[in-house]
Wavefront OBJ file of the C-alpha trace (Angstrom):
o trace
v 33.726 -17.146 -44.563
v 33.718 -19.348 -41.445
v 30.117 -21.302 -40.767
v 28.651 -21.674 -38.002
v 26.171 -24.706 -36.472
v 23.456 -21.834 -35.606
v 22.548 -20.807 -38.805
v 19.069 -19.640 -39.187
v 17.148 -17.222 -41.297
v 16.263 -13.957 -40.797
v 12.750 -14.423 -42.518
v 12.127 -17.414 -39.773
v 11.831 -14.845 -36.892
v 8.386 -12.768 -36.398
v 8.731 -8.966 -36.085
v 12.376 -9.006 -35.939
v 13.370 -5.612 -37.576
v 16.271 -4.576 -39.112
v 19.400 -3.387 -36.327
v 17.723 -5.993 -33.186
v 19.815 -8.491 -32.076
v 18.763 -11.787 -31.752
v 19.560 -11.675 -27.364
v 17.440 -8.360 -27.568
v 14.611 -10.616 -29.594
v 14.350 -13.264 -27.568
v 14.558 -10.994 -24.257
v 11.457 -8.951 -25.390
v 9.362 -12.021 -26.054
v 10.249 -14.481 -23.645
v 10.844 -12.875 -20.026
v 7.382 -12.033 -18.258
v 6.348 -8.497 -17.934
v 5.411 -7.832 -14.138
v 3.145 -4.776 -14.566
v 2.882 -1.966 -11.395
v 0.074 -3.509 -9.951
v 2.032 -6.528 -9.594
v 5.338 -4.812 -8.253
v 3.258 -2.980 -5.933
v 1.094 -6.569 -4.933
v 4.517 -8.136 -4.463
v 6.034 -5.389 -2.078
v 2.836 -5.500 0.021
v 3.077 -8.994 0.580
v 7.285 -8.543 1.726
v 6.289 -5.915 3.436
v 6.256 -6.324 7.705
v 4.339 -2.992 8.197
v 0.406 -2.958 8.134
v 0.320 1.365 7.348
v 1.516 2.846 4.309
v 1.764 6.506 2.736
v 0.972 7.607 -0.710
v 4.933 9.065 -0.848
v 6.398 4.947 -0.255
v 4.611 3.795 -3.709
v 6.428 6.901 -5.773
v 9.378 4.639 -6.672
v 7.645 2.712 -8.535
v 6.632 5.095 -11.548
v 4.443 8.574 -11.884
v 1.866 10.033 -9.961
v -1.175 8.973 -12.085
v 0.137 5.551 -12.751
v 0.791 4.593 -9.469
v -2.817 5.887 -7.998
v -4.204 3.948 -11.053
v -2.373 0.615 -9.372
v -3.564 1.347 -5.913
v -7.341 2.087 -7.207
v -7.192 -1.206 -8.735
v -5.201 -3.000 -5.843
v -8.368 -1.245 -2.898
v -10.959 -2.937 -5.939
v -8.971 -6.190 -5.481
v -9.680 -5.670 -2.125
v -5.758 -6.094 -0.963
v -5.774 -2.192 0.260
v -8.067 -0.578 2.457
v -7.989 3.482 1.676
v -7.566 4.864 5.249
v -7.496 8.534 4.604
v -5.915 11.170 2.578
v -2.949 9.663 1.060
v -3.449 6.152 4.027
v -2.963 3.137 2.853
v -4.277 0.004 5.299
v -3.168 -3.648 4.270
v -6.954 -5.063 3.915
v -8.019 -8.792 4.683
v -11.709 -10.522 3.505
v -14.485 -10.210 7.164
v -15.265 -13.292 7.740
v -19.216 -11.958 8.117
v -19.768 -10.225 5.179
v -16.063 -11.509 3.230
v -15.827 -7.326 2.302
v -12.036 -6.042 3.267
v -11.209 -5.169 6.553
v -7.934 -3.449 7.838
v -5.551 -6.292 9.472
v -4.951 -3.752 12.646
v -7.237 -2.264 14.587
v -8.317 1.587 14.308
v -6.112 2.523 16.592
v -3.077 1.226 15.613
v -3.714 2.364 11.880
v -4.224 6.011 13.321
v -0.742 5.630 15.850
v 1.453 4.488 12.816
v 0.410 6.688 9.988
v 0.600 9.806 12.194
v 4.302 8.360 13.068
v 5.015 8.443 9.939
v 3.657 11.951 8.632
v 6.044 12.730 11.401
v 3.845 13.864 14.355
v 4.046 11.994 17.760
v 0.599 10.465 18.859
v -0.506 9.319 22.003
v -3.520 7.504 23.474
v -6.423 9.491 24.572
v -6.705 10.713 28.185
v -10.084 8.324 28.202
v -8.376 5.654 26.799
v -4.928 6.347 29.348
v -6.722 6.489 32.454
v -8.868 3.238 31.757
v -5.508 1.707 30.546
v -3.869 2.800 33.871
v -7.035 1.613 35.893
v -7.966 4.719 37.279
v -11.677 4.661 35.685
v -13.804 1.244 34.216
v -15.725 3.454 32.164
v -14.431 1.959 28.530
v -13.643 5.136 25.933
v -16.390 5.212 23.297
v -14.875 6.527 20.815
v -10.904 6.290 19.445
v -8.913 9.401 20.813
v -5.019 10.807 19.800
v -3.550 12.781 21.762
v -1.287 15.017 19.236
v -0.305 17.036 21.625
v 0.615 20.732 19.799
v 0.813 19.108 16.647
v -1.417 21.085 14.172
v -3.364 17.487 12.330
v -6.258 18.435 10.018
v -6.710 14.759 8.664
v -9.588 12.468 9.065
v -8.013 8.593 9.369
v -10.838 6.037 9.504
v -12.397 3.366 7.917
v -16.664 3.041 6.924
v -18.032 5.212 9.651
v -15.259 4.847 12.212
v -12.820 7.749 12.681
v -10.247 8.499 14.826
v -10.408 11.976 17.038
v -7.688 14.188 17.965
v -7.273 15.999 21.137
v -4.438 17.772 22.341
l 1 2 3 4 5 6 7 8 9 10 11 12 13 14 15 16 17 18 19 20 21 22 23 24 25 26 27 28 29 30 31 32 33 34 35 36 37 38 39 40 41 42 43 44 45 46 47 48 49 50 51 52 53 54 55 56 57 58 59 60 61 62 63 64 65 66 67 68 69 70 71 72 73 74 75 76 77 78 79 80 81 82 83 84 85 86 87 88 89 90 91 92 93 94 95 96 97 98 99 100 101 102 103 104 105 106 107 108 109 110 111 112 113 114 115 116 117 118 119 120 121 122 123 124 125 126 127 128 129 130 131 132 133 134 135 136 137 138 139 140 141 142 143 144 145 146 147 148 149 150 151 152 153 154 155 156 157 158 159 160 161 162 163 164 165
């Protein structure tokens, strides 16, 4: 029987049962577990786009698990819930240091109706003071949604966005 300079004993190693190899031993108890809030932290922060969709988070496990992660991720105060299934990367107010979406209203309401797949448009209000044919400012935020069916309310605290078509 050849010997070798790693000899060890079995008894030496912790919890090693019987039919582990020593590469799957040392794999299990020495590489860092990154957990799904984590994964999910990490994509955010890669992540160029400011709007995200319930559906983009599924690859990252099941249903419950993942809305588990994003509850915890909106307590963290890193996600803003923007609606139904609207996701809003979230920064500290520097007034009150509670989250606030990083885009305006507007914008959050413009890219997560791109992305359910309708095609938005400013408000007439907001397109005719844009275009300079009125100074009155628009109140309130307006989409145009054209014949798009959207039963959705996007907003954030008391602000919503309207649809018109």
């Amino acid at each position: 029987m050849a010997t070798s300079k790693f000899q060890f004993s079995v008894d030496a190693l912790p919890n090693l049962r019987k039919n582990t190899t020593l590469l799957s031993y040392f794999c299990r108890t020495n590489m860092p577990r990154v957990t799904l809030e984590e994964r999910i932290e990490m994509s955010l922060q890669r992540s160029a786009a400011k709007v995200f969709l319930r559906k983009e988070f599924d690859r990252f496990g099941g249903y419950d698990q993942v809305g588990r992660a994003l509850r915890n991720t909106i307590k963290r105060g890193l996600l803003i819930k923007a609606g139904y299934g609207v996701y809003v990367k979230a920064r500290p107010s520097t007034l009150t240091g509670k989250p606030i979406p990083v885009v305006p209203l507007i914008e959050i309401g413009l890219e997560a109706l791109t992305k359910l797949g309708v095609k938005p448009d400013l408000g007439t209000a907001a397109k005719e003071y844009r275009d300079g044919k009125t100074t009155q400012i628009p109140m309130s935020t307006v989409l145009n949604v054209g014949k798009s069916r959207v039963c959705r309310r996007i907003g954030f605290g008391s602000k919503s966005i309207r649809f018109e078509t």
